[in-house]
Structures are given as C-alpha cells and as structure tokens.
N, CA and C atoms as an extended XYZ file, in Angstrom:
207
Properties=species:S:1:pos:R:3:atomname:S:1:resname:S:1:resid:I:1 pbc="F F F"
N        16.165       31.536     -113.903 N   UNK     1
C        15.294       32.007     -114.970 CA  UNK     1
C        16.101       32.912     -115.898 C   UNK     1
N        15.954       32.639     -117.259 N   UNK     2
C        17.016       33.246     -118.205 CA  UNK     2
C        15.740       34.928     -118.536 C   UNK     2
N        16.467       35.468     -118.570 N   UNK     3
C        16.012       36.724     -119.143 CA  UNK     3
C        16.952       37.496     -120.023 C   UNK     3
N        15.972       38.914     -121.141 N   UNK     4
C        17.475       39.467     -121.944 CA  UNK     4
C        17.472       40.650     -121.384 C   UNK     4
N        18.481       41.190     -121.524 N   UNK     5
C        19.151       43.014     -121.187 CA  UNK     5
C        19.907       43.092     -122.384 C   UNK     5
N        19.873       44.413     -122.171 N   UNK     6
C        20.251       45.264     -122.863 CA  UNK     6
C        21.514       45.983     -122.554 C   UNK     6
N        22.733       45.888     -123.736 N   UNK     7
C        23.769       47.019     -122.276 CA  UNK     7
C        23.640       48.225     -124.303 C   UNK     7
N        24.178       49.454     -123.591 N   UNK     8
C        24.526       50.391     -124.939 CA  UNK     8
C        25.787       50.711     -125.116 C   UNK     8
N        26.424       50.632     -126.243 N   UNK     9
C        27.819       50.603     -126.460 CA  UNK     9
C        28.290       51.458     -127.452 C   UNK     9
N        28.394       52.716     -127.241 N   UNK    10
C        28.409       53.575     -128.488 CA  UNK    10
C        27.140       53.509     -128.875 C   UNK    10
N        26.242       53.984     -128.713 N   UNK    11
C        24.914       53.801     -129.249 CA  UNK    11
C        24.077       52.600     -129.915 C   UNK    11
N        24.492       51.389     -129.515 N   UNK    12
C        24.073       50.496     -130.536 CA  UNK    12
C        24.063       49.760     -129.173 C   UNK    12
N        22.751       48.882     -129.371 N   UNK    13
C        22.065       48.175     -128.694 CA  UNK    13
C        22.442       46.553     -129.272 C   UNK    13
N        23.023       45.799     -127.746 N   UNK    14
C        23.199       44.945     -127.324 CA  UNK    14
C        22.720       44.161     -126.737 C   UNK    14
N        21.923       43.312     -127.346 N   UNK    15
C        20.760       42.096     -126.135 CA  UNK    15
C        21.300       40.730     -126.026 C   UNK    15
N        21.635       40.663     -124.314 N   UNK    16
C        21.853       39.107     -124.599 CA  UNK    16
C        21.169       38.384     -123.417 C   UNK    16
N        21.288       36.757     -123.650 N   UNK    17
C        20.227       36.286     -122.336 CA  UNK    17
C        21.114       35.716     -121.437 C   UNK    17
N        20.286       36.318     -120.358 N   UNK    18
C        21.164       35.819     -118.833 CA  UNK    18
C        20.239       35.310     -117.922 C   UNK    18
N        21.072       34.636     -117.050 N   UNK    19
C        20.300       34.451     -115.564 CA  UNK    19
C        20.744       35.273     -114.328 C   UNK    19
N        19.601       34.975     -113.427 N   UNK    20
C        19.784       36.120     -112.696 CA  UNK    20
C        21.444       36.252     -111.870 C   UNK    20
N        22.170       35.583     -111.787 N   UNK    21
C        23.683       35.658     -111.393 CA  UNK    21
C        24.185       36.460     -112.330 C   UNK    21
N        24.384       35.645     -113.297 N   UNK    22
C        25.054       36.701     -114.714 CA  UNK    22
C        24.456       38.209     -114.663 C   UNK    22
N        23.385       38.134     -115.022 N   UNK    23
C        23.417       39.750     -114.668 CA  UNK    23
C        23.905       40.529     -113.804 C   UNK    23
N        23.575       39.358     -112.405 N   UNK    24
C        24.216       40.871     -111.300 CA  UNK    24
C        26.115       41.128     -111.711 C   UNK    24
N        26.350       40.118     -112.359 N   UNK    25
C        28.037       40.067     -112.625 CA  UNK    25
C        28.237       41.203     -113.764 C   UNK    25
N        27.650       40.897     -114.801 N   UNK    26
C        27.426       42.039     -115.710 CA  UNK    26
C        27.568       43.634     -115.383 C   UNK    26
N        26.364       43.581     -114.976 N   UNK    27
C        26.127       45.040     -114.457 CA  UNK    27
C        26.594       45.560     -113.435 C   UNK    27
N        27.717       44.515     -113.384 N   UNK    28
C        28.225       45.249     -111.911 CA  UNK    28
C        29.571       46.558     -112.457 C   UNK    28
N        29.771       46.679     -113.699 N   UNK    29
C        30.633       47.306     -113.867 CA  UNK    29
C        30.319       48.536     -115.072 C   UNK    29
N        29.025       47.981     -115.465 N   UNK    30
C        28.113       48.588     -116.875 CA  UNK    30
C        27.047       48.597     -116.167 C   UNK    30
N        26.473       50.014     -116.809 N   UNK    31
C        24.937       49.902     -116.212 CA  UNK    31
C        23.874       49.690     -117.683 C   UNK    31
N        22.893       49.642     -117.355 N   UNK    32
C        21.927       49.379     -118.500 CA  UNK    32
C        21.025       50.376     -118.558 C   UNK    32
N        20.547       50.669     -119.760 N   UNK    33
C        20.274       51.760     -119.706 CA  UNK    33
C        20.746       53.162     -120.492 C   UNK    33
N        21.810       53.028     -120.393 N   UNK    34
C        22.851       54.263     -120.183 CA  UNK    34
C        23.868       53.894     -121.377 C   UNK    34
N        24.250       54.952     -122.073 N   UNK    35
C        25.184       54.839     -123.218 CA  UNK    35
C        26.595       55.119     -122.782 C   UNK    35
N        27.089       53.286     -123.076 N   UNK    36
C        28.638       53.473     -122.275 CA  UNK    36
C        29.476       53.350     -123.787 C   UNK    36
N        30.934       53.719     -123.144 N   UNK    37
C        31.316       54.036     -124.612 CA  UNK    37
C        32.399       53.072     -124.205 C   UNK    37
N        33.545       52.827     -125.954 N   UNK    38
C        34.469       51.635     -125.322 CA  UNK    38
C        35.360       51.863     -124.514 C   UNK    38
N        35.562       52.716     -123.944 N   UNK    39
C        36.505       52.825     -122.970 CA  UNK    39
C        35.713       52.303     -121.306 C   UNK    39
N        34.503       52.454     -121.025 N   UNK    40
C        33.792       52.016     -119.881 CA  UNK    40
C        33.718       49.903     -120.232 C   UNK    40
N        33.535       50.008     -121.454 N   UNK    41
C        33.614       48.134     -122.009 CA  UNK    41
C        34.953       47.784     -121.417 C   UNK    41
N        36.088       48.290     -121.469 N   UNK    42
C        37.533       47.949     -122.179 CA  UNK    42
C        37.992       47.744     -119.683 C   UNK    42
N        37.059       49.171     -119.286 N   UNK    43
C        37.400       49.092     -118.264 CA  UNK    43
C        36.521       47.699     -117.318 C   UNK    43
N        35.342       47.873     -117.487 N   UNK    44
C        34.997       46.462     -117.002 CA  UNK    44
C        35.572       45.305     -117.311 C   UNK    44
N        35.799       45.275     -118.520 N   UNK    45
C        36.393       44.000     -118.663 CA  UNK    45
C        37.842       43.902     -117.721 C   UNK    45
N        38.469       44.878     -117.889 N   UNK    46
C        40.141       44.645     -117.040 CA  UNK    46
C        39.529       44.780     -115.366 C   UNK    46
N        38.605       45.161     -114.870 N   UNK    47
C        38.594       44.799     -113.682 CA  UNK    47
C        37.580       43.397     -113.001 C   UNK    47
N        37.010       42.952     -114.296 N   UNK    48
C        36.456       41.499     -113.991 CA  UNK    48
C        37.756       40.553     -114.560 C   UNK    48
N        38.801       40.820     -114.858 N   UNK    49
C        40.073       39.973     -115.439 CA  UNK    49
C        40.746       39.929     -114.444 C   UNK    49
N        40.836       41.022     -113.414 N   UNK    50
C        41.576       41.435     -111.997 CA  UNK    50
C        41.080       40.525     -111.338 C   UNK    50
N        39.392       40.704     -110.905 N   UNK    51
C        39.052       39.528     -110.244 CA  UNK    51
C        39.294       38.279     -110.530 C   UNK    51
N        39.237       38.041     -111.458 N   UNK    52
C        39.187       36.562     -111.897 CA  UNK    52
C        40.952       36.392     -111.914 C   UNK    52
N        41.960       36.646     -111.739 N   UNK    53
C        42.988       36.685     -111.742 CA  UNK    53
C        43.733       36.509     -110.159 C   UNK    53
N        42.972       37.019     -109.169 N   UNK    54
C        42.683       37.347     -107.992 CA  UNK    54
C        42.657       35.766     -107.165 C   UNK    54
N        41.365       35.644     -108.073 N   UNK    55
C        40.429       34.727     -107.746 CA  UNK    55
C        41.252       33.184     -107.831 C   UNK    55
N        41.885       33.154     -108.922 N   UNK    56
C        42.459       32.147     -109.638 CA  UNK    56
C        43.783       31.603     -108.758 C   UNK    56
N        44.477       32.919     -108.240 N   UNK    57
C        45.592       32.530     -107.455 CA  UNK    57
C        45.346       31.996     -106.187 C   UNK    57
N        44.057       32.424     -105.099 N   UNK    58
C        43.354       32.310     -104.342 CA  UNK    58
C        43.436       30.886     -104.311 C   UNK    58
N        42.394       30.285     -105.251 N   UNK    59
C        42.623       28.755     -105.760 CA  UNK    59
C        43.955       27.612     -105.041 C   UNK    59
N        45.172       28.647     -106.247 N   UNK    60
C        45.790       27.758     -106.486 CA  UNK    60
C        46.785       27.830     -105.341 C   UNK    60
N        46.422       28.866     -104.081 N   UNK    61
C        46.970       28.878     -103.110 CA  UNK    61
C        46.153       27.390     -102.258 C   UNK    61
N        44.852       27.419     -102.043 N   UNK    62
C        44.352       26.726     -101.404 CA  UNK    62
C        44.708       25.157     -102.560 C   UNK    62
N        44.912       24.841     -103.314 N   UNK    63
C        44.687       23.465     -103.811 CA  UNK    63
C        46.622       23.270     -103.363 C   UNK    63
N        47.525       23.761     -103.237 N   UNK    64
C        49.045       23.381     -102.733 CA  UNK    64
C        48.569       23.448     -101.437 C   UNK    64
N        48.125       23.839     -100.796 N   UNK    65
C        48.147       23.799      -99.329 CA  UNK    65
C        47.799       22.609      -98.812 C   UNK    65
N        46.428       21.944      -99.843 N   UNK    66
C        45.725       20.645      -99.902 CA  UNK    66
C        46.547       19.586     -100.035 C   UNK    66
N        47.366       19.901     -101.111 N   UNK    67
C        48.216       18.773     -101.888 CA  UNK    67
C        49.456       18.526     -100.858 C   UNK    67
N        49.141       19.155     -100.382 N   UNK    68
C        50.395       18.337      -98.613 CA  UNK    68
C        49.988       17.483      -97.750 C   UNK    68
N        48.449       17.773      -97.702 N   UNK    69
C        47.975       16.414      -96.788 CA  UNK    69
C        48.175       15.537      -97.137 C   UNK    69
C-alpha cells in the first residue's frame, strides 16, 4: 500500500509516496517529523551507499563462487 511522508530538510517540507518497505528504508536514517539539516541528508545517504556497497560485493562474492559449479 503506497502512502506519502514527509521528511524536513532545512525547513522545507518534502512529500513523497512510498510503500511500506521504502519507508522503513527511508527512515531508517532520517526521522520524520523533525527538522534535519543537510548534513543529516548527506549522512544517510553515505551510510545507505555503505550498505548498498556492502551488499553489492556480498553478491558478487556469492555469484563467482556459483560460477565454478
């Protein structure tokens, strides 16, 4: 089910529509609600880039491991 939130960014209001996954991904590093400034943006983003960077090698460990069978 898509729903919108709100995040605050320097004072200026941000609505976008998500489902319920996306949000919990979202807000996992921003809260809502609450006036984050760009340095709290700049930091979520580099630690959902970590994960996903993480994540990515993870991968490409398991798809060579595959590619031997």
């Amino acid at each position: 089910m898509n729903k919108e939130i709100t995040f605050y960014i320097n004072n200026m209001a941000y609505t976008i529509n998500v489902d319920d996954t996306m949000e919990e991904h979202l807000t996992k590093y921003l809260e809502l609600g609450k006036n984050n400034d760009t340095k709290d943006l700049l930091a979520a983003y580099i630690r959902i880039t970590q994960e996903y960077t993480k994540f990515k090698g993870d991968v490409e460990q398991i798809s060579d491991k595959l590619a031997r069978f």
